[in-house]
N, C-alpha and C positions, 0 to 999 in steps of 0.2 A: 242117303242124303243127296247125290249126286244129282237125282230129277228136281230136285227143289232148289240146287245153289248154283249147280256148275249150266252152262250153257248148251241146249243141246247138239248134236252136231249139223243138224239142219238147219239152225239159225247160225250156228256159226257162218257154214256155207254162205248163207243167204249175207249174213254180213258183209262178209267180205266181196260179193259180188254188187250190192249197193253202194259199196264205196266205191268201187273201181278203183280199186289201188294198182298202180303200175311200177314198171322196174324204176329205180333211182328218188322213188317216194318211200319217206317214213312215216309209218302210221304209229300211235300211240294208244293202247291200248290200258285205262286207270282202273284200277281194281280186276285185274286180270285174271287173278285168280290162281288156277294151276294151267292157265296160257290158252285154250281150247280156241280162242279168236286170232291168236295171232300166230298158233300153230299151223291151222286152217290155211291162215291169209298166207303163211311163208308158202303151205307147198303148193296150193294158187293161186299166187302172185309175185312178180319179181319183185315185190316192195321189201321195204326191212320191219318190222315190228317189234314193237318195246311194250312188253307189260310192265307195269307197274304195281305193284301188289305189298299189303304190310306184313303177311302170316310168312313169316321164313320156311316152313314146311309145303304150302301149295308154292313157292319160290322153287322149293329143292326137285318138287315134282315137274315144273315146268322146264326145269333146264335138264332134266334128265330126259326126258321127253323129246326135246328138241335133239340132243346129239341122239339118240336112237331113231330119229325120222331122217335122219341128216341136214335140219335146216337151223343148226345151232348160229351159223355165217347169219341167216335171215331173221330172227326169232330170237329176241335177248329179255332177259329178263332182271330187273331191279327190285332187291326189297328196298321199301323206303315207304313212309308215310307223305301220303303226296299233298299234305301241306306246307313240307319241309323241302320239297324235289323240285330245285331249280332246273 
C-alpha cells in the first residue's frame, strides 16, 4: 500500500527543495501521514516541520521515526483532525 498512499521519497526530496525552506522557518505539513515530507525537509533543511495527521498509528510511526534519524528537535508531529487544529 505504501506506492499508493505514502509519498515517494523523490518527491519528497523534490518538495522540500521547491519550497526552499530555510533555518528559523516553519513549514506545515496537513495530512502528513507517517511524516515522509517533513522527515525529508528536517534532515534537508534548517526549517522545523509539523505534520498534521488524524490516524494515531501513522502519528506513532512518524515520531518514532524522527528520534531514530535524529531530527525529533526539527520534525514534530500532531494527531489532530485539522478542522478542529488551531
Amino acid at each position: 500500500m505504501s506506492r499508493v498512499h505514502w509519498t515517494p521519497l523523490a518527491v519528497a526530496r523534490r518538495v522540500v527543495a521547491l519550497l526552499g525552506a530555510s533555518a528559523g522557518e516553519e513549514m506545515l505539513d496537513v495530512g502528513a501521514g507517517v511524516g515522509k515530507v517533513c522527515l525529508i525537509g528536517a534532515l534537508c533543511s534548517g526549517a522545523r516541520w509539523r505534520g498534521l495527521e488524524l490516524r494515531v498509528r501513522l502519528i506513532e510511526a512518524a515520531r518514532r521515526a524522527a528520534q531514530d534519524l535524529g531530527v525529533a528537535d526539527r520534525a514534530r508531529f500532531v494527531q489532530t483532525d485539522v478542522t478542529e487544529f488551531a
